[in-house]
N, C-alpha and C positions, 0 to 999 in steps of 0.2 A: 336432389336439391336444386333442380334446374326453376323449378318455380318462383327462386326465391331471385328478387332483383339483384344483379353485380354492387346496389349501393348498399343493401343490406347484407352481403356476405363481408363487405371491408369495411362494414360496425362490428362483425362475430369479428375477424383478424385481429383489430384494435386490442380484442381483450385476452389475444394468445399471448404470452411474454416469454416462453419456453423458446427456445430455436429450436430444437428439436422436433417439439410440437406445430409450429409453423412448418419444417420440412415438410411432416407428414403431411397437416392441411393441403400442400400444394403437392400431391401425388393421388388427389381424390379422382380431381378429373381435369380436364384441359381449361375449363372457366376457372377453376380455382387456381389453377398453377398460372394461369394470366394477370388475375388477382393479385397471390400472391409477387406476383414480378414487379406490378407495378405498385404496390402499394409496400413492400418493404424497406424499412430503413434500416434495420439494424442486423447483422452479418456477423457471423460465428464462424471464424475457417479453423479446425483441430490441424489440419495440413497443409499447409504452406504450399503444396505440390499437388494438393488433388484438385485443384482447380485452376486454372491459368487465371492473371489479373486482365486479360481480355475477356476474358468471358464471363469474371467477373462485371465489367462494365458493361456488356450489350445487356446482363440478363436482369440487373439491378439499376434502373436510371435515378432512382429518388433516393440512394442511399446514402445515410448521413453518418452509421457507424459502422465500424470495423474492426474486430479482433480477430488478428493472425497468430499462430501459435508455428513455430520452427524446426528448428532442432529436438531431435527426443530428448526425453526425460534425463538418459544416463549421460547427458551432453556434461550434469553437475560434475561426475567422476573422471572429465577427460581423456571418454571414451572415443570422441565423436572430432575427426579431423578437423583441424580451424578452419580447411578451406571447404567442407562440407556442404556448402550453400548456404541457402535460408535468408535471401538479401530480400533487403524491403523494397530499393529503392525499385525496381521493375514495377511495384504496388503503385508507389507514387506518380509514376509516373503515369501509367495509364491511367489511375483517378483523374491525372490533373489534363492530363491530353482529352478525355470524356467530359470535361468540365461536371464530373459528380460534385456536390454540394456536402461535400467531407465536413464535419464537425470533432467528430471522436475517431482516436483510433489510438488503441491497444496492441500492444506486442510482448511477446513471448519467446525468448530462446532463439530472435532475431540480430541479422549480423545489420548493423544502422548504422550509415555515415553520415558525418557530418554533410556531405552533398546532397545525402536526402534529405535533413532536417531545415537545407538551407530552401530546397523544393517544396517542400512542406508546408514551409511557413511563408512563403509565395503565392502559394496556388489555390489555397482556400482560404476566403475572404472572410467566413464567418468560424475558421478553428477554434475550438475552445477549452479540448482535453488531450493529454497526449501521455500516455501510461505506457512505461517500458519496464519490462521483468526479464532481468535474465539477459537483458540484448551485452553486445559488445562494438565495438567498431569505431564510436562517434567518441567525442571530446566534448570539454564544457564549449569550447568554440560554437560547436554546434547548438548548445541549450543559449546560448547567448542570441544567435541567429532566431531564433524559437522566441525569447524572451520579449526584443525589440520587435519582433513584425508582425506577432497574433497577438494583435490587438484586442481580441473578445476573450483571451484565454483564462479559464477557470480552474483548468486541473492541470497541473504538471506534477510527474507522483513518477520516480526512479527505484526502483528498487531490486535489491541488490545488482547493478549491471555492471560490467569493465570498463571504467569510464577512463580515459588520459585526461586527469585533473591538471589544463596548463594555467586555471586562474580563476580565484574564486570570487573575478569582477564580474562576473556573468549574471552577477542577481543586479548589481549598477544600469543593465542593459533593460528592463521594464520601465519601461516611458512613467513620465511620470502622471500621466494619466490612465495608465494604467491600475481601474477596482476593480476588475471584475473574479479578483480570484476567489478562490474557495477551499482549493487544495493546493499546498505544495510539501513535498515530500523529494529531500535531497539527501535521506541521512543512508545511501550509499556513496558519496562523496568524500574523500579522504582531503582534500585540499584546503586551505584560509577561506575563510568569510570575512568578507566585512558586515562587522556585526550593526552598525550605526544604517549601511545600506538595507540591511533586511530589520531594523526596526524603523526606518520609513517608508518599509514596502505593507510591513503588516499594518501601518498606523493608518495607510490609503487605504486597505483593505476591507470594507467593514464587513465583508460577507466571509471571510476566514473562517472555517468550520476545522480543517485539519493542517497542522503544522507540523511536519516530523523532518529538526536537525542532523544534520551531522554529526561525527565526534571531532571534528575541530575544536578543540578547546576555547572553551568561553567564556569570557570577564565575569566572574558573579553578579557584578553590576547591572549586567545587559539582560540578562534572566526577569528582573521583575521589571525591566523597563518593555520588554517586548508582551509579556503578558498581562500589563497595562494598557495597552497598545489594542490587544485581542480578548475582552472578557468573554465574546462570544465563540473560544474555540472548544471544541468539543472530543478530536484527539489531538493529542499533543506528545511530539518523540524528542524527548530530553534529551542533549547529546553529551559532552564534556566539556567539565569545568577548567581552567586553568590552573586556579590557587584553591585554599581554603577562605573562607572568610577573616578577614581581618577588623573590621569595625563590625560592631553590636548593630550599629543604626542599621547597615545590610540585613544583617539577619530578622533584624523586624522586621524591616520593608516587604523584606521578600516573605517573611511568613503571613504579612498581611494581605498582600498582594495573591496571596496560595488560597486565601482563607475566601477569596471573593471568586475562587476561580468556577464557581457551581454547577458549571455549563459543561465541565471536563468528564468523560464519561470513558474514556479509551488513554489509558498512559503507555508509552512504548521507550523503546531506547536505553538510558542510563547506563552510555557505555561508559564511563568514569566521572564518576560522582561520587560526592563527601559523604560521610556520613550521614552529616548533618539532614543533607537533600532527603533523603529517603523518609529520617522523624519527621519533615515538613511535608512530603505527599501523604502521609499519613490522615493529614487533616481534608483528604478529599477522595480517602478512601471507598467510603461509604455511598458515594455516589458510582464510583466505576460497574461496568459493565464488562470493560475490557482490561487486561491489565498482561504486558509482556517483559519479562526482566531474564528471559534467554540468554542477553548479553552481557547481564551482571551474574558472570561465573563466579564473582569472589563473594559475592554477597553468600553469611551465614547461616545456618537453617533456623537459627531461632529466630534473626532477623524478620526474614520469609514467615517465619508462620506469625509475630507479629504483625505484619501488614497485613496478609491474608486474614486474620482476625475479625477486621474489620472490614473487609469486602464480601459483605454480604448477596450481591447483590449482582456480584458475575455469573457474566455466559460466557468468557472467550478467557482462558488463563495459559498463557507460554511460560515457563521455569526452566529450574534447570534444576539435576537430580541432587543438588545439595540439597534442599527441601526435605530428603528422607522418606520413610515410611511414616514417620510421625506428624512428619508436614504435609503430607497425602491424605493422614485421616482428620489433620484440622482441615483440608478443604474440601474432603466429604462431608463433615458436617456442617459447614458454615456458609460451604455455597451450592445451596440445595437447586439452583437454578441453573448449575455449568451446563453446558451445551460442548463446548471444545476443548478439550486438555492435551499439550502438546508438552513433553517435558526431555529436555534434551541436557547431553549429558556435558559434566562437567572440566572433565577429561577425556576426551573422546580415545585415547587409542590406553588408556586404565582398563586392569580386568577386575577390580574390587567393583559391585553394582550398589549405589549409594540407593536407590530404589528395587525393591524385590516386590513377589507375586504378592508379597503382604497389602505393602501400600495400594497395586493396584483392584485388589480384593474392596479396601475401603471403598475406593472410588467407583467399582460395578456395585456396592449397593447402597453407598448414600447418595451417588448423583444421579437419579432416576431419569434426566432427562438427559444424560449424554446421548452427542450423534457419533463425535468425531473424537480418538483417543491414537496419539501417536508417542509412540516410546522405543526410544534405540537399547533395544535386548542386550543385557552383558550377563554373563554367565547364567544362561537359562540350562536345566536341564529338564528328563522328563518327570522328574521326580515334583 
């Protein structure tokens, strides 16, 4: 491949999007692995350890993203010592000491202070995403710091991490010129919101695509005034209500307000929620693609497979095993497109299995295009 010019080998690069497949390409030959140095942005590390962040920075100058992944997997069981390692900020620091031109950066099963997030939101001038999973260490002090000084920032997306919730003013902390969001996702935050500050965060926002609450408890009032606010969100993680409704007039608001929502295609959350709520997402069922109610344990199985009735038109569906074997073969037949079924149980340390090989029989032959099917076993035998 020597014949071909270095401008045309980093047109073919352009069009790899695999890391993996990039690895390879730069193990061809010494022009491609030069190639690839100088012409990559975006960086996949599975181990936190197999690469120093020095070496990161001499061999990657033009790199704009970054996903680190930490501590292993059984770190969820409290396998894995808290002082185990896995610190970001050494990352930070050499990014920002290299003056790399950081944008994104992803973590995983990372230990994150708030000293880094205050470095962070310092040292690159054009930040715009910053996705943590799993991490622990920081406080909202820290998203606060984040909030006020990446001024370009689009994505801020938390989930599920240990966060020391000391104040849920941390969303008051985005300038108020601050539109450029797109995502925000805080519904691992157990603290207050103020609800009035994040319906004039969203109402600056007009590029809002995903918005996924808390379960802070939330004035029914404030529900159709924020999604007034955002017609254009496309997922959206409902957190908890406070009351029930009390005036009629709410209840039309918000069901009118639901009925205009057409853009919603991924629903998540409904850690406590009325009734009521659930007959009203009803009405935008039939649009979902995505639909997760993992967290609504109490929710009935007849409930579930009315909803499910009407979601025709999923690929990604989270539950939980109240749903049944009866509620397994309405959504083998009604969602002939599933792609994911994740269905977790409702009692986790119960030995009665509200799901059996029954249900999952419907679903290996009416959802022909599953990829991905996870299901915590109770009382399997070989029989």
């Amino acid at each position: 491949m020597n014949y071909f010019p270095e401008e045309v080998i980093e047109h073919v690069f352009d069009y790899v999007v695999s890391h993996s497949d990039i690895n390879t390409l730069s193990l061809v030959c010494k022009s491609w692995y030069k190639i690839e140095r100088f012409t990559r942005q975006r960086v996949f590390i599975r181990n936190c350890y197999s690469i120093s962040p020095k070496r990161l920075v001499e061999r990657f100058h033009n790199l704009k993203s970054l996903t680190l992944k930490g501590k292993p997997h059984f770190n969820h069981f409290t396998l894995v010592p808290r002082d185990w390692g896995a610190f970001v900020y050494p990352w930070i620091q050499a990014l920002a000491k290299g003056k790399v031109g950081l944008e994104e950066l992803r973590l995983k099963r990372m230990v994150v202070s708030d000293e880094s997030l205050d470095l962070l939101s310092h040292s690159f001038v054009n930040f715009k995403s910053l996705v943590l999973v799993r991490c622990e260490g920081f406080t909202t002090d820290g998203l606060a710091v984040v909030a006020l000084n990446c001024r370009s920032i689009r994505e801020l997306d938390l989930q599920q991490n240990e966060v020391d919730d000391h104040s849920g003013l941390w969303l008051s902390c985005f300038p108020e010129t601050c539109t450029s969001l797109v995502s925000l996702n805080f519904a691992c935050l157990k603290g207050e919101i103020d609800w009035g500050t994040l319906e004039r965060l969203v109402a600056r926002s007009p590029n809002l695509k995903s918005l996924r609450l808390n379960r802070c408890s939330m004035p029914v009032e404030a529900l159709p005034r924020i999604l007034m606010k955002a017609p254009q969100l496309v997922d959206f993680g409902i957190g908890s209500f406070s009351h029930y409704l009390t005036s009629n007039d709410t209840y039309q608001m918000l069901k009118t307000v639901i009925l205009e929502c057409k853009s919603i295609s991924s629903l998540s959350g409904f850690w406590d929620v009325p009734p009521f709520s659930l007959a009203l997402m009803r009405n935008i069922c039939c649009n979902l693609t995505s639909l997760n109610l993992s967290y609504k344990a109490d929710i009935q199985g007849r409930e579930l497979i009315q909803i499910i009735n009407l979601c025709s038109k999923l690929q990604c569906l989270w539950i939980t095993d109240c749903i049944g074997d009866k509620g397994l073969r309405v959504v083998a037949r009604t969602c002939r497109d599933l792609q994911e079924l994740r269905v977790f149980p409702s009692a986790p340390f119960g030995n009665q299995a509200a799901v059996t090989e029954k249900g999952l029989l419907f679903i290996s032959k009416g959802c022909q295009k599953l990829h991905t099917l996870h299901y915590f076993i109770k009382g399997i035998s070989n029989a």
